[in-house]
C-alpha positions as a printed Julia matrix, in Angstrom:
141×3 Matrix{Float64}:
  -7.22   -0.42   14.96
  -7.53    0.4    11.51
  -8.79    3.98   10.25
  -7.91    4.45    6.37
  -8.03    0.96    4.44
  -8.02    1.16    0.62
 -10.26   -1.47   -0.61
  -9.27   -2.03   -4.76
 -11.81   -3.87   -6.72
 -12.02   -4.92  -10.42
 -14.97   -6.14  -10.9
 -14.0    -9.83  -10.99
 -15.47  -12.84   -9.2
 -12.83  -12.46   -6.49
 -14.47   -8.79   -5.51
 -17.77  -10.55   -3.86
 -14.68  -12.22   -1.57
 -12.84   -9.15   -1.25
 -15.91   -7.11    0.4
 -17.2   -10.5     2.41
 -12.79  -10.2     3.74
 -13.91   -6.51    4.3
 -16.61   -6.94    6.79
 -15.12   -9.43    8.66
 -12.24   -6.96    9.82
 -12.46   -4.87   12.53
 -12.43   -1.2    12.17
 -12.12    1.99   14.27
 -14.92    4.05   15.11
 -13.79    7.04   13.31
 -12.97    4.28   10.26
 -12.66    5.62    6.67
 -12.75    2.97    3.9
 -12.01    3.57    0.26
 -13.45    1.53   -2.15
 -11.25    1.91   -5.66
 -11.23    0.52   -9.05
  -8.82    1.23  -11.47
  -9.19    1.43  -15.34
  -6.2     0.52  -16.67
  -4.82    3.05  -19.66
  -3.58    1.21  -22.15
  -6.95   -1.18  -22.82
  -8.85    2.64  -22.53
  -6.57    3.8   -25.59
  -6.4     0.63  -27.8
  -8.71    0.92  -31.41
  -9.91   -2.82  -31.9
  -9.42   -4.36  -35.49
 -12.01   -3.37  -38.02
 -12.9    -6.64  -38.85
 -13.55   -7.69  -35.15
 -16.23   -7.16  -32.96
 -15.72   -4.27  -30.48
 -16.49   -4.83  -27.19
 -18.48   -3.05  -25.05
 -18.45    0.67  -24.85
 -15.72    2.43  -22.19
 -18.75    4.15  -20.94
 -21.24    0.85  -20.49
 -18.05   -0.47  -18.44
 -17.57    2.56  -16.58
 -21.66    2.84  -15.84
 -21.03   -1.15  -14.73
 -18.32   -0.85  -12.43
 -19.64    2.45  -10.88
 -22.68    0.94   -9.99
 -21.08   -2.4    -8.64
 -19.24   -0.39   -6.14
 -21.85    2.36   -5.25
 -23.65   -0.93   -4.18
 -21.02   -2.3    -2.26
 -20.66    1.29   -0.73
 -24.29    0.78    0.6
 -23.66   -2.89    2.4
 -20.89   -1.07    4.56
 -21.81   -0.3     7.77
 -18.95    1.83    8.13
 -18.02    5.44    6.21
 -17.22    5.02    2.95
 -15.66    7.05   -0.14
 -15.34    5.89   -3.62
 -12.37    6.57   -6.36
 -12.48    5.76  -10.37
  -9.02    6.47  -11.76
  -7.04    5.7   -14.83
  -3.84    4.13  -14.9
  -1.93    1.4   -14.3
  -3.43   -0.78  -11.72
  -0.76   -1.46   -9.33
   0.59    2.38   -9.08
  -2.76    3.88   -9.04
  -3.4     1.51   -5.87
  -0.64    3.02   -4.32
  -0.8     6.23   -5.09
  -4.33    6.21   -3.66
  -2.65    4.81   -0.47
  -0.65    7.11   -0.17
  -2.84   10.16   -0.88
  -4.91    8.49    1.8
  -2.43    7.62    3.9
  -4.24    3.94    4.31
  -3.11    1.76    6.84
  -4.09   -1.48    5.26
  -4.82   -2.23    1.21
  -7.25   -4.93    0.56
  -7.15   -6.64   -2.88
  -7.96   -9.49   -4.51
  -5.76  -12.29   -6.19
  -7.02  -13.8    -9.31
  -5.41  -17.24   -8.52
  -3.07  -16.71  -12.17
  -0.34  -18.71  -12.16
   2.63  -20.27  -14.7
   2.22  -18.57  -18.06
  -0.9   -16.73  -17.69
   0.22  -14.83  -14.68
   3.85  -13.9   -16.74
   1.83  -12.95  -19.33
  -0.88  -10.43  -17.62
   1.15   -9.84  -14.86
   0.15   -9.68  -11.07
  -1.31   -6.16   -9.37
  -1.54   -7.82   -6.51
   1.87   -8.93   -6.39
   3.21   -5.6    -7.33
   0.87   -3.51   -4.81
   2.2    -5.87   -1.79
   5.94   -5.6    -2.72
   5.44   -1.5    -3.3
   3.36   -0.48   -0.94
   4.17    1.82    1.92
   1.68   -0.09    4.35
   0.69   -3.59    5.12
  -1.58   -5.31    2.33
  -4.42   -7.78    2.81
  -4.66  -10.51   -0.7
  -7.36  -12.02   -0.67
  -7.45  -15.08   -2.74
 -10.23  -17.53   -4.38
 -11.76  -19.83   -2.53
């Protein structure tokens, strides 16, 4: 049975999937799951041009994503904890892990794939081949 499962969500499409995976596992009764997001550092730190628009404030995101999984948090029938870091995706997934000593990571796959995934990389990919436990990727339907 599992009792500490790391749940990472980004805020994409693919998180609605990622919590539907969630509650269709099967959990001990003494279950603790983690819901995470990570805000990755180097978007935090970079100034956008002057002469382009700026997107929306780090603090409307943070608000945003906060209150996306504080409702997700609710829909769990099972105990619950939630963790906002900063960092790069992939190693703040696992250090999370490990602090938690999880027995199963769920993330999500964004379905990237030729240049797209080169360029932006894959946390997903990354998380399963670094991890210290098993790793559930969930992908688009």
């Amino acid at each position: 049975m599992l009792k500490n499962v790391l749940v990472a969500v980004d805020g994409s499409e693919i998180a609605e999937r990622v919590m539907e995976t969630l509650n269709d596992l099967v959990f001990a009764s003494d279950a603790r799951v983690i819901l995470c997001h990570v805000f990755p550092t180097s978007e935090s730190e970079k100034q956008p041009p002057a002469d382009r628009p700026h997107p929306p404030s780090v603090k409307t995101v943070d608000f945003h994503i906060e209150k996306q999984l504080l409702s997700y948090k609710e829909q769990l029938s099972f105990k619950s904890e939630l963790e906002l870091v900063t960092g790069d995706p992939a190693e703040e997934i696992i250090r999370l892990a490990n602090i938690y000593k999880a027995d199963l990571i769920v993330i999500g796959s964004r379905g990237l794939t030729g240049m797209r995934r080169i360029v932006s990389g894959s946390v997903s990919t990354q998380v399963v081949e670094e991890a210290n436990c098993s790793v559930l990727v969930v992908k688009p339907s």
